[in-house]
VMD Tcl script that draws the C-alpha trace (Angstrom):
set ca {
  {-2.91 -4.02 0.91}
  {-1.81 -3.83 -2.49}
  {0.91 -6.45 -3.31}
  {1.60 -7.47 -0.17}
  {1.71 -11.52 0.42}
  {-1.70 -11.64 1.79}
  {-4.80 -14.17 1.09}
  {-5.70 -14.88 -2.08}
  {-9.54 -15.81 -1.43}
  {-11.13 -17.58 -4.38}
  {-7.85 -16.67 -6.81}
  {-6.34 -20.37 -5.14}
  {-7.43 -22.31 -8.35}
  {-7.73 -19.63 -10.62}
  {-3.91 -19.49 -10.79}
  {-2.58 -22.92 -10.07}
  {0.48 -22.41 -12.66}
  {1.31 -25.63 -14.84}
  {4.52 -27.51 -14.84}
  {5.58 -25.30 -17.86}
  {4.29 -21.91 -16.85}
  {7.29 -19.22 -15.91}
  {6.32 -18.11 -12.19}
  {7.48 -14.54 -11.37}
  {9.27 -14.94 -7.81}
  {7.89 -13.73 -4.44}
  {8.50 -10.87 -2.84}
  {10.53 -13.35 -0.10}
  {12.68 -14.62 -3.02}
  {13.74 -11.11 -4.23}
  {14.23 -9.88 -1.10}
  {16.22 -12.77 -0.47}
  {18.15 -12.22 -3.65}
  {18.76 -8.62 -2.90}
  {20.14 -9.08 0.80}
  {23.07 -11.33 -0.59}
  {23.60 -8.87 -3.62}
  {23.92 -5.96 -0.92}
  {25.97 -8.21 1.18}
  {28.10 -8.69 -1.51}
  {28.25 -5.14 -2.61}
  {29.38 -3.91 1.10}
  {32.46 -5.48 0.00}
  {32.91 -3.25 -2.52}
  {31.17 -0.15 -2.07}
  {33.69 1.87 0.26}
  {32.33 3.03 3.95}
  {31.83 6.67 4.04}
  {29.04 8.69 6.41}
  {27.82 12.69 6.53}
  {27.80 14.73 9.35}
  {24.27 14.76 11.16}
  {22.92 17.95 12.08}
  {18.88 17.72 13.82}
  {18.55 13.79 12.42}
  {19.59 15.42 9.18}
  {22.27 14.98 6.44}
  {24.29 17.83 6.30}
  {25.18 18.78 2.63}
  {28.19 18.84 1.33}
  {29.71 16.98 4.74}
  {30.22 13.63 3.38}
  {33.34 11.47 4.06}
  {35.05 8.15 3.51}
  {35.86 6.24 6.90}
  {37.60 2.99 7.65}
  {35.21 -0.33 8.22}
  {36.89 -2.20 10.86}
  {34.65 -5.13 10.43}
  {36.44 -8.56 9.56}
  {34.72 -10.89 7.26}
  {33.19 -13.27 10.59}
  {31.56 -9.57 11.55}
  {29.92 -9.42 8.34}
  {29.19 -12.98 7.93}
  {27.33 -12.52 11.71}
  {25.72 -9.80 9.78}
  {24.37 -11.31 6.72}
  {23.30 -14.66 9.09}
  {21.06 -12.44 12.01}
  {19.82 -10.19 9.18}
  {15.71 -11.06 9.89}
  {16.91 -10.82 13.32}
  {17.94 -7.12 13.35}
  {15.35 -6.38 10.77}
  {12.62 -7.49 13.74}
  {14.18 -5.80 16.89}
  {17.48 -4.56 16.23}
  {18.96 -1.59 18.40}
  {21.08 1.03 16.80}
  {24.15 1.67 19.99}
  {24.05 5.38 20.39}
  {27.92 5.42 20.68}
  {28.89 3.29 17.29}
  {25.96 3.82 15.18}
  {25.64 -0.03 14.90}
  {22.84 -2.20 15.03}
  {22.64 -5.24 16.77}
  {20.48 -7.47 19.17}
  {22.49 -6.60 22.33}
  {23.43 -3.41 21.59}
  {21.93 -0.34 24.17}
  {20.38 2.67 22.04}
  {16.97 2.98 20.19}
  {15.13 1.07 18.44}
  {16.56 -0.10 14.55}
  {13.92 -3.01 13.45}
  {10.40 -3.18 12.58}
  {8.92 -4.55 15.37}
  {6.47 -1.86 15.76}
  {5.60 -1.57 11.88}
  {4.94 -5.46 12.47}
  {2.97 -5.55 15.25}
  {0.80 -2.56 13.87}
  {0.13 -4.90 10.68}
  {-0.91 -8.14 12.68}
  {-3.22 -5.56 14.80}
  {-5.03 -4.36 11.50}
  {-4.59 -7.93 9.78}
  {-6.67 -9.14 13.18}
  {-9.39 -6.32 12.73}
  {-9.87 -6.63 9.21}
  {-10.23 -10.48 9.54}
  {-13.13 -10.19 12.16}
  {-14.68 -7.37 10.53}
  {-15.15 -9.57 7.11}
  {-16.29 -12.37 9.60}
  {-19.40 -10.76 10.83}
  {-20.43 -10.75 7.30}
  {-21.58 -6.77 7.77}
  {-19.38 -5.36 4.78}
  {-20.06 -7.75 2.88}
  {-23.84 -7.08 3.18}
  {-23.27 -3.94 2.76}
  {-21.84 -3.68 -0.16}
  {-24.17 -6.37 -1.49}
  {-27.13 -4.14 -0.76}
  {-25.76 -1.48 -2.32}
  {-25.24 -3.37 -5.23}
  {-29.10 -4.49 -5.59}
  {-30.51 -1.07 -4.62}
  {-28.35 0.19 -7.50}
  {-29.01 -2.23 -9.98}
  {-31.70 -0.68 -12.35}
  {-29.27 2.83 -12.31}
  {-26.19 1.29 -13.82}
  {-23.95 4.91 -13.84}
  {-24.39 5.55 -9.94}
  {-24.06 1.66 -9.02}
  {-20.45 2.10 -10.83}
  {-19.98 5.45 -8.94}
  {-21.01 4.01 -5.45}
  {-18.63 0.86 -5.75}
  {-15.92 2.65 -6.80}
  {-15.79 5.34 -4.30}
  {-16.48 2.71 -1.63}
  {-13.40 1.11 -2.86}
  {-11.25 4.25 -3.32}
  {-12.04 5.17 0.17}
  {-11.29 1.54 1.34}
  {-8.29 1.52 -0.52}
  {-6.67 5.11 0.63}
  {-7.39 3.81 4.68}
  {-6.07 0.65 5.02}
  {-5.36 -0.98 1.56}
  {-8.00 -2.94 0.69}
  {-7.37 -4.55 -2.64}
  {-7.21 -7.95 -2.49}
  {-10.34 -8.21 -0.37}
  {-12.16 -6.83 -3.86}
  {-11.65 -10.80 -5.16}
  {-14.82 -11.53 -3.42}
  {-16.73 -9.51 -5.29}
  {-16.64 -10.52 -8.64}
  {-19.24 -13.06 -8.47}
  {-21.54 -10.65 -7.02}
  {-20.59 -7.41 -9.48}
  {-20.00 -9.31 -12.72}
  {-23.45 -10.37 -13.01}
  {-25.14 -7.09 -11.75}
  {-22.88 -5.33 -14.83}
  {-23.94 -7.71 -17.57}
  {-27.45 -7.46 -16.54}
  {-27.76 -3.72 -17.06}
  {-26.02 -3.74 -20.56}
  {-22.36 -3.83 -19.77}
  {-19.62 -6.37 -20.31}
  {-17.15 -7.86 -17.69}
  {-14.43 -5.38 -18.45}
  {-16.89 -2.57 -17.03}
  {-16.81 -4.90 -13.70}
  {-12.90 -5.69 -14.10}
  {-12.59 -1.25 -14.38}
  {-15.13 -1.04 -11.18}
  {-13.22 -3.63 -8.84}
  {-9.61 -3.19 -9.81}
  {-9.25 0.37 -10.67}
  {-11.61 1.56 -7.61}
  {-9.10 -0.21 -4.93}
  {-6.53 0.50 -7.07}
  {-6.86 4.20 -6.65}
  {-7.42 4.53 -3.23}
  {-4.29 2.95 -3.15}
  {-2.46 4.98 -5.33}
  {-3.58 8.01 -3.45}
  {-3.27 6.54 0.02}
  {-3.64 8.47 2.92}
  {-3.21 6.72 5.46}
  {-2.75 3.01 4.34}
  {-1.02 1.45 6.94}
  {0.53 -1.36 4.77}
  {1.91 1.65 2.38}
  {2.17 5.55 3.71}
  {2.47 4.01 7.31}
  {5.29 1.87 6.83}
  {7.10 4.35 4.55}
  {6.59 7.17 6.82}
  {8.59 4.80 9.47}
  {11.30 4.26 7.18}
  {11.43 7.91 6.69}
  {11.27 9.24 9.77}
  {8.21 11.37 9.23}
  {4.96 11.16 10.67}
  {2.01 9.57 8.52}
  {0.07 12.95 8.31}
  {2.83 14.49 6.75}
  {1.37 15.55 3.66}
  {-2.03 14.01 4.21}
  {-3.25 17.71 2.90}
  {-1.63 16.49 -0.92}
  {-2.69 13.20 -0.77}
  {-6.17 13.86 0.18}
  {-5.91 16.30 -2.68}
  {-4.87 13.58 -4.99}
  {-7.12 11.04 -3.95}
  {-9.94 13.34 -5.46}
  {-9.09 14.08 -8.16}
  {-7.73 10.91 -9.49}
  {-10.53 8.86 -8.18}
  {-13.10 11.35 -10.08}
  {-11.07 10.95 -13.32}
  {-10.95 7.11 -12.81}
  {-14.84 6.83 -12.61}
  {-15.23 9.17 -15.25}
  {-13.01 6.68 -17.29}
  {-14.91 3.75 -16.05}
  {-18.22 5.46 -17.34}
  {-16.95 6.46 -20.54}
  {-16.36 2.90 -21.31}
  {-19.02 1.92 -19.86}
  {-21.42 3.73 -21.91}
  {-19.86 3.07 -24.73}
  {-20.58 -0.47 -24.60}
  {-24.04 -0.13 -23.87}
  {-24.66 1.72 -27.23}
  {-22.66 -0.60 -28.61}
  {-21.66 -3.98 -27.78}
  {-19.58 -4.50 -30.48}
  {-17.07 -2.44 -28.98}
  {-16.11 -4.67 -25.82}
  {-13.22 -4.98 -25.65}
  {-13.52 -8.46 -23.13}
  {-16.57 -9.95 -25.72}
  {-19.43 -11.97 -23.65}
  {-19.37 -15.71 -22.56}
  {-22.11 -18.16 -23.40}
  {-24.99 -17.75 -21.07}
  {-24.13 -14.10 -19.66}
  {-27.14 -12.38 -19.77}
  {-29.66 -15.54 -18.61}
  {-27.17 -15.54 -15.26}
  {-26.94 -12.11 -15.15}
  {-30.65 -11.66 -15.17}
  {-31.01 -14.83 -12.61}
  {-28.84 -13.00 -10.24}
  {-29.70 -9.72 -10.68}
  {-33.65 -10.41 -9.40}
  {-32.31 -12.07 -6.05}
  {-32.88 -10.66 -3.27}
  {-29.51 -10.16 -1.17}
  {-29.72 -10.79 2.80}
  {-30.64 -7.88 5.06}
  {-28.64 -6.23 6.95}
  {-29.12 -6.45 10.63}
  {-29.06 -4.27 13.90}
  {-25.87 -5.81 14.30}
  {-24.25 -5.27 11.14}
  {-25.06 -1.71 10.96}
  {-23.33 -0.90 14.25}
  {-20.42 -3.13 12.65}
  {-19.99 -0.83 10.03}
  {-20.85 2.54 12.21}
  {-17.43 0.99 14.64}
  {-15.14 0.49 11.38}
  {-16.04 4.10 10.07}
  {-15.38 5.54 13.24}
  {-12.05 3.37 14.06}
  {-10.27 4.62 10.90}
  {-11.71 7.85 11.24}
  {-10.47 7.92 15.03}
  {-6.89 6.75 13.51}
  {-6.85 9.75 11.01}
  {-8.25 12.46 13.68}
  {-4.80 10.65 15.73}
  {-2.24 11.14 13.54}
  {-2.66 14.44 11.69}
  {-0.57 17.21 13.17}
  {-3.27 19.48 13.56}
  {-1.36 22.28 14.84}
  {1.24 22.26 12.17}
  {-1.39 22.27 9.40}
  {-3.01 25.21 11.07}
  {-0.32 27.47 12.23}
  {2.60 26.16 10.73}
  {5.29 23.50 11.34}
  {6.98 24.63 14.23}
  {3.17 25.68 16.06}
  {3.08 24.10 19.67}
  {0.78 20.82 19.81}
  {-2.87 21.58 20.43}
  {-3.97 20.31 23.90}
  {-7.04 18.16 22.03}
  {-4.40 16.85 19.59}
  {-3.74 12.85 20.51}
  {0.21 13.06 18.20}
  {-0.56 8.45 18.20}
  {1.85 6.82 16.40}
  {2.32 3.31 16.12}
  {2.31 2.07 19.40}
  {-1.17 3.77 20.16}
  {-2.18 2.70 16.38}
  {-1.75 -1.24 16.82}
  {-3.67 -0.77 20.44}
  {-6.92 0.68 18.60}
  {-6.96 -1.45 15.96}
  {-6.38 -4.91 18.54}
  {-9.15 -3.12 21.07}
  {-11.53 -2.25 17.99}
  {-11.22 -6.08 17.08}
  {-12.34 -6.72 20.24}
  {-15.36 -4.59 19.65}
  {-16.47 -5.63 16.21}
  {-16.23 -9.29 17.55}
  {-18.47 -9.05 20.67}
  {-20.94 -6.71 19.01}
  {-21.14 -9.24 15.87}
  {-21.57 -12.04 18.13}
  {-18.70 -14.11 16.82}
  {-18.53 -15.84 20.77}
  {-15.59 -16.28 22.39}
  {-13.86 -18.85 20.13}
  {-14.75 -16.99 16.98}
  {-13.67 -14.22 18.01}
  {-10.02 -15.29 19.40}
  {-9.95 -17.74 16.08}
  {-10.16 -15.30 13.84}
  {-7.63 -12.67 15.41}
  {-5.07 -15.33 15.44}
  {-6.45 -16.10 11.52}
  {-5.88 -12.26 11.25}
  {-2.34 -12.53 12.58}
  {-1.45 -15.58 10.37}
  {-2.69 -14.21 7.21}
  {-0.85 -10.95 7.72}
  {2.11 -12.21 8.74}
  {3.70 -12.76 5.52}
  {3.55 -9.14 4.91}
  {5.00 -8.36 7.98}
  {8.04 -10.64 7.47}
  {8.11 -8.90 4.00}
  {8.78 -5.45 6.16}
  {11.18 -7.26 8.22}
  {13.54 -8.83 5.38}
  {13.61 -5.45 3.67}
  {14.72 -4.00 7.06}
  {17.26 -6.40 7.53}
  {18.90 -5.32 4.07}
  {19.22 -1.58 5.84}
  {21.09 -3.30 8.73}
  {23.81 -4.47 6.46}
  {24.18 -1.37 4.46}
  {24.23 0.39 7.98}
  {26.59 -1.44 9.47}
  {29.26 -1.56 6.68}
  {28.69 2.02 6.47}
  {27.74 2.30 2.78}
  {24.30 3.58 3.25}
  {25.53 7.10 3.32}
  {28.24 6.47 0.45}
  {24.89 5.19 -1.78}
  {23.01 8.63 -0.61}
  {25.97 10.55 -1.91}
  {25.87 9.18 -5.17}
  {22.51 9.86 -5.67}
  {22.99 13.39 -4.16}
  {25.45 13.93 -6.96}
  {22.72 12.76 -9.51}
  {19.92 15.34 -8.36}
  {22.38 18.37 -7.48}
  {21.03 21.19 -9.00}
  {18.02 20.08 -10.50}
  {15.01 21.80 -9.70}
  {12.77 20.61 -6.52}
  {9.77 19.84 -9.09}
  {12.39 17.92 -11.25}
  {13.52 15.94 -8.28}
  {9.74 15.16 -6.95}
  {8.76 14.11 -11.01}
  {12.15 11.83 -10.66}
  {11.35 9.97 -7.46}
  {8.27 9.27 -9.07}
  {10.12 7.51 -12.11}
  {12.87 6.14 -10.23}
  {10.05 3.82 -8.21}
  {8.30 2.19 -11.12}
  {10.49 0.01 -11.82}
  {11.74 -1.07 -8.29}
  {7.14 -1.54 -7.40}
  {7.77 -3.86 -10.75}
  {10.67 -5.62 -9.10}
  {9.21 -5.52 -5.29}
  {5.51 -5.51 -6.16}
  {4.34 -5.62 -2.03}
  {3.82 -2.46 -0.91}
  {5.31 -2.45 2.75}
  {8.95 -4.15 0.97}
  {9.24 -1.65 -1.23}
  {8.45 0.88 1.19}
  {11.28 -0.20 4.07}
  {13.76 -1.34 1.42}
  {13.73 2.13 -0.20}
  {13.08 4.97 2.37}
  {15.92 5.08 3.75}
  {18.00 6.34 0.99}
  {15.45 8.13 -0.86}
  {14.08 10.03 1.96}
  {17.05 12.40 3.17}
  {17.64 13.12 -0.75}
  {14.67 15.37 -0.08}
  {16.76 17.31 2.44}
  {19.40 17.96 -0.27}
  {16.42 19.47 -2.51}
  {14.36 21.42 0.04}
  {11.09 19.78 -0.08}
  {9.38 17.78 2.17}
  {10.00 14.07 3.22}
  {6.25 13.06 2.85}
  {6.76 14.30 -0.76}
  {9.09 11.51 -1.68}
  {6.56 9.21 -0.02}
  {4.09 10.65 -2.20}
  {5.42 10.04 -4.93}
  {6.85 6.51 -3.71}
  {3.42 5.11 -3.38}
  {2.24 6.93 -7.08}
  {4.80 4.75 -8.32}
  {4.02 1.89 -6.43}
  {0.38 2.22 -7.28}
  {0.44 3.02 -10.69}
  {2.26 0.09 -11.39}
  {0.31 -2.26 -9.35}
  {-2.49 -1.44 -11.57}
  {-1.41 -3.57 -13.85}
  {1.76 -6.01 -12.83}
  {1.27 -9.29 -13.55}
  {3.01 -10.09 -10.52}
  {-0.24 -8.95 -8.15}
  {-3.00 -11.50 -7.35}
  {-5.47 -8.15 -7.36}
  {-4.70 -8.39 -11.10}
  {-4.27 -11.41 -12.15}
  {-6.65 -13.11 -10.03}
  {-9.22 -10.72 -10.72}
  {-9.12 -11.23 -14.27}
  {-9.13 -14.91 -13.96}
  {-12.16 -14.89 -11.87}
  {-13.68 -12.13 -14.69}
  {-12.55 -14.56 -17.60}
  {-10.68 -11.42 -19.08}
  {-7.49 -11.62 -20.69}
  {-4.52 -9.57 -19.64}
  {-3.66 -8.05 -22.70}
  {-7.62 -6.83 -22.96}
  {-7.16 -5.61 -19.69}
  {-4.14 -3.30 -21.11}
  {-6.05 -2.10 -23.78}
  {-8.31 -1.14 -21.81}
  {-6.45 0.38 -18.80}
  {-3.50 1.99 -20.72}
  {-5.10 5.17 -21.63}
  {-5.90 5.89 -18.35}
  {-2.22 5.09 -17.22}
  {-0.91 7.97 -19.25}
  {-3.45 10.13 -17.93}
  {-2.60 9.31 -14.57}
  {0.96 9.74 -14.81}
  {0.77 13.21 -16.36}
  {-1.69 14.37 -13.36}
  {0.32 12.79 -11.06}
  {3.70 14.16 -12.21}
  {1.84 17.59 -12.19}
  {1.07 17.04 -8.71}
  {4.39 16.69 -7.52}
  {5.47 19.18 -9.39}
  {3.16 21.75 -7.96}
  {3.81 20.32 -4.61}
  {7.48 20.84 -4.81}
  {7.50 24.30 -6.01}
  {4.89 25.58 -3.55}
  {6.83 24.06 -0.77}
}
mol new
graphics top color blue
foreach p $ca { graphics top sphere $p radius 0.5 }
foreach p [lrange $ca 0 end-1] q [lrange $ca 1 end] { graphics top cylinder $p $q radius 0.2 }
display resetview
């Protein structure tokens, strides 16, 4: 889960920062920062709200009101914040959101729950030791063809990546990958491309990422297979011109070392070349039926959510009667039950098994309280009634600009703010809210500002210093970070041009 607060793995003492080193704050701290600025700005920003018309915005409708909360209201506000974020309830008669109030649902309870559920299976999954295995085996099978061991780790990645996020789980492959690169001609940037930009655009072109196009779609009010047909789409076609990047390079390098741009460390190849001959451990009866139960849970979770019908014959088609329509209720369910499964069948025993779900929970749970924080910022701007007054100001900025101008324009607009809020799932909840209904005002498609949401978020987290999928990765790799922007920033322009043509197209074809 790209830039979420999750485990670091082996990054720990790779980036102990010295007394004098400037530490970029945690998502915690500027979410922190931003709920008193917002509190602050309620003050100022006058109340205001549109007419609502099917869950809808109604253009053109909006209104100033009166706020006839005193200053102990907002203070009660600003102090239950995390609170409301959690399990707030929106009262169907005032709109406002509260603990004890009697309506629907407000808080993030469910997006929380649903991460701890996939924080749990991904945690017992790594502890039967079958992916890694797997991976390792592909590795060594691949060794002595250089090209498709680069091709089979990336797409491995990619595919990880665009299901459920998998980025910084790549930091335990370096050892592994780093060696099997240098030993068939290549330098460590050529591992640093395979590991970071292989998660890293999976990511990008999420699918179905919990941590990033499931949590968004919640802000938004949309399902997550909303515009799974342009991110699938996407995913292709950026992951094949990623690899084909990767293998440029790489090739390039073998020709000619001199051109490197990392250089070699003392005693490269002789390790290389050590590690390279060892035989990795098989895989056994039990680890392939591991892997055959993760491939079909995520698969199962994709089959769930896509809106089969609409895809087929249009948005307003009936639901077929084979269609399951899960959300996340049914979504955290699977993924605790499927847990279950990978633990017996990898014969983890009883203790192991309930140890590492609760390990699961506990290392996921800082990205969960990142989704609640963020949420809690929408319960002030709700409650002081400013959230629509902000919407209108940014309906004013994208009036009459074209619908492929607007998608191109989200995209921009959320580079800077994944700089600022570099975990996914924070970003996500912290700016849905507004940014989704501007897509009513210019006719296209919710999911599209999602889209192009988590391109931005992505794209950036490719290379912010502020990830430890970057900067841990190139610690453990012994590359520097401005090599690694040498390197990469080609291939960031070429993203963002095929991405901004994306949305474009997107847009205008509706």
């Amino acid at each position: 889960m790209s830039g979420d607060n999750r485990p670091n793995g082996d990054t720990d003492a790779a980036e102990q920062p010295t007394a004098k080193t400037m530490k970029f704050p945690s998502a915690y701290t500027v979410l922190a920062i931003v709920t008193l600025a917002v509190w602050v700005l309620t003050f100022i920003i006058p109340p205001g709200q549109y007419d609502v018309k099917d869950g809808k915005p109604v253009e053109g409708s909006y209104h100033h009101i009166d706020n006839d909360q005193s200053f102990m209201d907002r203070l009660h506000d600003l102090f239950i914040s995390p609170v409301n974020g959690l399990y707030g309830i929106q009262s169907t008669d005032s709109g406002q959101v509260g603990p004890d109030e009697v309506g629907a649902l407000y808080g993030s309870a469910a997006v929380f729950l649903f991460v701890l559920a996939v924080g749990a299976f991904i945690t017992v999954t790594f502890a039967t030791g079958a992916l890694d295995r797997g991976i390792g085996r592909l590795a060594h099978r691949l060794q002595s063809r250089g090209m498709l061991l680069i091709i089979g780790i990336m797409t491995i990645f990619a595919v990880a990546g665009t299901v459920e996020g998998f980025a910084e789980e790549t930091l335990g492959f370096y050892g592994l990958i780093i060696p099997l690169t240098l030993a068939l001609g290549y330098d460590r940037m050529v591992a640093v491309g395979t590991i970071i930009l292989g998660a890293g655009i999976g990511v990008l072109c999420s699918t179905v990422n919990p941590f990033a196009t499931g949590t968004a779609s919640s802000a938004a009010g949309v399902t997550i297979g909303d515009g799974i047909l342009l991110r699938l789409a996407m995913l292709v076609v950026l992951t094949t011109v990623t690899i084909l990047y990767v293998l440029w390079y790489a090739r390039k390098v073998k020709a000619d070392p001199t051109k490197s741009l990392s250089g070699f460390q003392p005693g490269d190849h002789d390790q290389a070349e050590a590690v390279a001959k060892a035989m990795p451990e098989p895989l056994t009866g039990r680890h392939k039926l591991v892997i055959w139960i993760v491939a079909f849970t995520f698969l199962l979770m994709i089959f769930s959510i896509i809106p089969w019908s609409g895809i087929i014959n249009g948005p307003d088609a009936d639901p077929f009667a084979w269609e399951l329509g899960w959300y996340f209720p049914e979504l955290t369910a699977l993924f605790l039950v499927a847990s279950v499964v990978v633990g017996v069948i990898g014969a983890l025993g009883e203790d192991g098994l309930t140890g590492k779900i609760v390990q699961g929970f506990g290392d996921f749970v800082g990205a969960g309280l990142v989704i609640v924080l963020a949420r809690g910022v929408t319960v002030l701007m709700n409650n002081s009634h400013v959230t629509d007054t902000v919407l209108h100001s940014l309906e004013s900025v994208v009036a009459g600009t074209s619908s492929a101008v607007f998608a191109i324009a989200m995209f921009v607009v959320n580079i800077p703010l994944a700089f600022l809020i570099p975990s996914t799932s924070g970003h996500a909840t912290l700016a849905m809210p507004i940014l989704a209904p501007l897509a009513d005002f210019a006719n296209v498609p919710r999911s599209l500002v999602i889209t192009a949401w988590q391109s931005a978020s992505g794209w950036m987290n490719l290379i912010a210093p502020t990830t430890a999928v970057v900067m841990g990765g190139l610690a453990l790799a012994k590359v520097r970070y401005d090599k690694y922007l040498r390197f990469v920033g080609p291939l960031l322009v070429i993203l963002f041009v095929l991405i901004c043509v994306f949305l474009a197209i997107a847009a205008i074809t509706g």
